[in-house]
C-alpha positions in Angstrom: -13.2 12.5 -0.2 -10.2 12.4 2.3 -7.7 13.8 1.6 -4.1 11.6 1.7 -1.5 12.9 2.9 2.2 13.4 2.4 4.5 13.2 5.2 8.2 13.4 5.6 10.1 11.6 8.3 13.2 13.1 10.3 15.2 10.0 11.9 17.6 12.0 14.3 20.3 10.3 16.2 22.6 12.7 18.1 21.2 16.2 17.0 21.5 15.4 13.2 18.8 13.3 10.7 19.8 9.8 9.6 19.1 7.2 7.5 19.6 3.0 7.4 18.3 -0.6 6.0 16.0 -2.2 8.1 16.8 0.0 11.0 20.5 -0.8 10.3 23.4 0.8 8.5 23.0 4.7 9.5 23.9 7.2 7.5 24.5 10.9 8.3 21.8 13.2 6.2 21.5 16.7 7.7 20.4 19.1 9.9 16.9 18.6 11.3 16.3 22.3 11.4 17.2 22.8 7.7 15.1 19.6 6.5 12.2 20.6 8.4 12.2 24.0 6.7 12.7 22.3 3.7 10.0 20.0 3.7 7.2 23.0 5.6 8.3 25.1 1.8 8.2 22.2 -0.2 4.5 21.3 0.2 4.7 18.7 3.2 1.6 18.1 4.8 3.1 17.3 8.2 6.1 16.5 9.6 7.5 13.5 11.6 10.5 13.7 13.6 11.6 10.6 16.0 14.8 10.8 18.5 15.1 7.0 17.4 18.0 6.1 20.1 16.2 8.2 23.4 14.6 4.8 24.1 17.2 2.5 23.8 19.8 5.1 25.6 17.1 5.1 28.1 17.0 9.7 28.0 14.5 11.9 27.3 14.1 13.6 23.7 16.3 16.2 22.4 14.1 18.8 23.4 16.6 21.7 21.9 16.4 20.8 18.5 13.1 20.1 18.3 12.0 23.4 19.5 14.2 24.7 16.4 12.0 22.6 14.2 9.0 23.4 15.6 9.7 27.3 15.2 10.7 26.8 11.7 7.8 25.3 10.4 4.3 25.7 9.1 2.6 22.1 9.4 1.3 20.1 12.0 4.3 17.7 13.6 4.5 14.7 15.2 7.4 14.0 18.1 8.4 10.8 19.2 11.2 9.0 20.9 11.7 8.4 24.6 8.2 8.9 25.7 7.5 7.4 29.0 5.4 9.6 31.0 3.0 12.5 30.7 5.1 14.7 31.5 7.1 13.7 28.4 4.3 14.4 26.4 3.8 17.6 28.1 7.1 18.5 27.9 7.2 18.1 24.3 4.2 19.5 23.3 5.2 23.1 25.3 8.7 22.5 22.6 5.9 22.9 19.9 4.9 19.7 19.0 1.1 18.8 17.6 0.9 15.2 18.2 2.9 12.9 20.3 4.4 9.0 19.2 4.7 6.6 21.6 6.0 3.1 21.3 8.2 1.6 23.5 6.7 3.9 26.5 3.0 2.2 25.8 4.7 -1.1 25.2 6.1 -1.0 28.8 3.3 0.7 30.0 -0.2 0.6 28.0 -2.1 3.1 30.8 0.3 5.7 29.3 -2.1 6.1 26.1 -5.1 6.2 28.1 -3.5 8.8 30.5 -2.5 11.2 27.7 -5.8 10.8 25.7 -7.6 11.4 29.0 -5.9 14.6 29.3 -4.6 15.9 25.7 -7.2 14.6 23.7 -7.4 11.3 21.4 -5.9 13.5 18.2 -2.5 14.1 19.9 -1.6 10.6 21.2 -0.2 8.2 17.7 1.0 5.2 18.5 4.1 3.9 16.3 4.2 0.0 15.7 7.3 -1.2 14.6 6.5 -4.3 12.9 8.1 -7.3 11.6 7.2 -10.5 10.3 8.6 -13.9 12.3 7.6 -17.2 11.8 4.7 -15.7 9.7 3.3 -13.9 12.4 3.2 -10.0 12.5 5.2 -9.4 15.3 5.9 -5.9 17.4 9.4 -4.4 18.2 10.5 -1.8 20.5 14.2 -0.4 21.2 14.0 1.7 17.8 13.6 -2.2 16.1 16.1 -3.9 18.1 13.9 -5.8 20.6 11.4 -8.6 19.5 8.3 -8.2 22.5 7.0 -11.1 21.3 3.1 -9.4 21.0 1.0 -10.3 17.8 1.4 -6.8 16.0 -2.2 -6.3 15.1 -3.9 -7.1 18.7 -1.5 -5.2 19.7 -2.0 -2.0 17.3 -6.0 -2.8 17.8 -5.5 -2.6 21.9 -3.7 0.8 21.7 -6.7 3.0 19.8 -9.2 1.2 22.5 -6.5 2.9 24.7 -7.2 6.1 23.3 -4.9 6.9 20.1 -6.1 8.6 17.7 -3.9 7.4 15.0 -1.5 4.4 13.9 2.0 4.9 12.3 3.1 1.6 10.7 6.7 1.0 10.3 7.2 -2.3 8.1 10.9 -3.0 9.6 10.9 -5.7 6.8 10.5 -3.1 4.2 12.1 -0.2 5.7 14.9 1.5 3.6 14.8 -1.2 1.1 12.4 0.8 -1.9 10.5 -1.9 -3.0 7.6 -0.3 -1.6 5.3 -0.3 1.1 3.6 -3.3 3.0 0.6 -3.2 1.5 -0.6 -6.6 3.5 0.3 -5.7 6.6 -1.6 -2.3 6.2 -4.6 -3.7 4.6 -4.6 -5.9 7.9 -4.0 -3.2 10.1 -6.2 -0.8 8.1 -9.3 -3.7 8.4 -8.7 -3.6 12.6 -8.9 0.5 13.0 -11.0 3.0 12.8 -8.8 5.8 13.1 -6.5 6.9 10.6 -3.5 4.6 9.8 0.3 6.1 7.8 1.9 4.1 6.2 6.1 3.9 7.0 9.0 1.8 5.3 9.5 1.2 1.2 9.0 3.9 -0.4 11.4 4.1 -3.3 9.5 5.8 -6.2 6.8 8.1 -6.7 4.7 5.0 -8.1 4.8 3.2 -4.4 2.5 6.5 -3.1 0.0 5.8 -6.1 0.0 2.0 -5.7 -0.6 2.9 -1.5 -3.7 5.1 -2.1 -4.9 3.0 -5.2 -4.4 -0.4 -3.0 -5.5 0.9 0.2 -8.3 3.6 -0.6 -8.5 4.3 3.8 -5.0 4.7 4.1 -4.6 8.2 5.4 -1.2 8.7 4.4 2.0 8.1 3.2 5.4 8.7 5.2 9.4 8.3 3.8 12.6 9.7 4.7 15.3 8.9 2.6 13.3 9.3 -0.9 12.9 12.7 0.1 16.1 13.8 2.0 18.5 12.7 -0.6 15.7 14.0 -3.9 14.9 10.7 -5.4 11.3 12.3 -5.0 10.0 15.6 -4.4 6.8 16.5 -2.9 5.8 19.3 -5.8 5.9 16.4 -8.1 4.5 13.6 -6.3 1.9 15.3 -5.6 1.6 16.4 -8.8 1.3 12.2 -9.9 -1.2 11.5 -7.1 -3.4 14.3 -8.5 -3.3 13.1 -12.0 -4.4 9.4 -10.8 -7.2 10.6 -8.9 -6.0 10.8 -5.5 -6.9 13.8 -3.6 -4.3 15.7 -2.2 -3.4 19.5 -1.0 -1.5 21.0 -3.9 
């Protein structure tokens, strides 16, 4: 049996971690460096950490402070935010990162999955679909959320791992922030498309959500949250703790 996985999310905007509604409403958390620590001690699987306004400033990734992050951890971590090229990914992976998110970048320009694939490997290249649902239709955003493409979200997600990624990070935009739970339709769609593993993003609100994800959704890899976590609605020790009593295999 697989085993699911736990995975914080670090939402920075201007050097510090931040939170919001639907994309919406920021908030001011804390230091990346300090939560990364936090989460590599706490029993984190991985780590996730996304410049979520180098795209729509139209700059490359804070490479600074994720090189502090990456030097202060002991899990695998994922870097996205403002990847256009391979040379970002390049760039970002010599700042320490394990895998690389792309999203707007392979929106604008699909060929960048295959690129990177071609030369880092299928493992280190996730594609992030920010999805919401218009006019009943799964739809795919880029500009951190603010841009509607207009592309059919899971012909879209299916096209990018025939690209060459090696994994799928859903964001549900609809349920983002709001802790009701996660979009277990949309990931049982997206799930039913892909082959490769597929982390669920956006809802979480209790340590029940994670249960009723695995229990739901038995090939979803893993779970991801942010503000459950940063502000200690949940901790890891004890989620984990839950997950293992209902059955769900995880790394304690």
């Amino acid at each position: 049996m697989i085993t699911k996985r736990i995975i914080p999310c670090l939402d920075v905007k201007d050097g510090r971690v931040v939170k919001g509604v639907n994309f919406l409403g920021l908030n001011d958390v804390s230091s990346p460096v300090k939560l990364g620590k936090y989460y590599s001690d706490s029993g984190a699987d991985e780590l996730v950490f996304y410049d979520i306004t180098a795209s729509s400033d139209g700059r490359k990734l804070f490479t600074d402070i994720l090189t502090k992050v990456a030097e202060t951890i002991f899990i695998p971590l994922t870097v996205g935010g403002g990847i256009r090229t391979t040379e970002d990914f390049d760039r970002v992976l010599k700042c320490g990162a394990d895998k690389v998110s792309v999203n707007s970048g392979a929106i604008e320009n699909p060929e960048l999955i295959k690129r990177a694939a071609e030369k880092y490997g299928n493992q280190c290249v996730v594609i992030s679909a920010d999805v919401k649902r218009i006019e009943g239709e799964y739809r795919i955003f880029s500009k951190g959320g603010r841009h509607d493409t207009g592309m059919e979200a899971i012909s879209w997600i299916k096209h990018c791992v025939e690209l060459g990624a090696g994994e799928v990070v859903v964001n549900s935009i609809d349920t983002d922030g709001v802790k009701k739970g996660f979009d277990l339709p949309l990931l049982k769609e997206v799930c039913s498309a892909v082959s490769v593993p597929v982390i669920a993003s956006g809802g979480a609100g209790c340590k029940e959500d994670f249960v009723a994800l695995f229990k739901e959704i038995p090939d979803i890899d893993a779970g991801l949250a942010a503000s459950i976590f940063h502000f200690n609605e949940v901790s890891i020790p004890d989620l984990k703790q839950l997950l293992a009593k209902n059955n769900i295999n995880v790394r304690l």
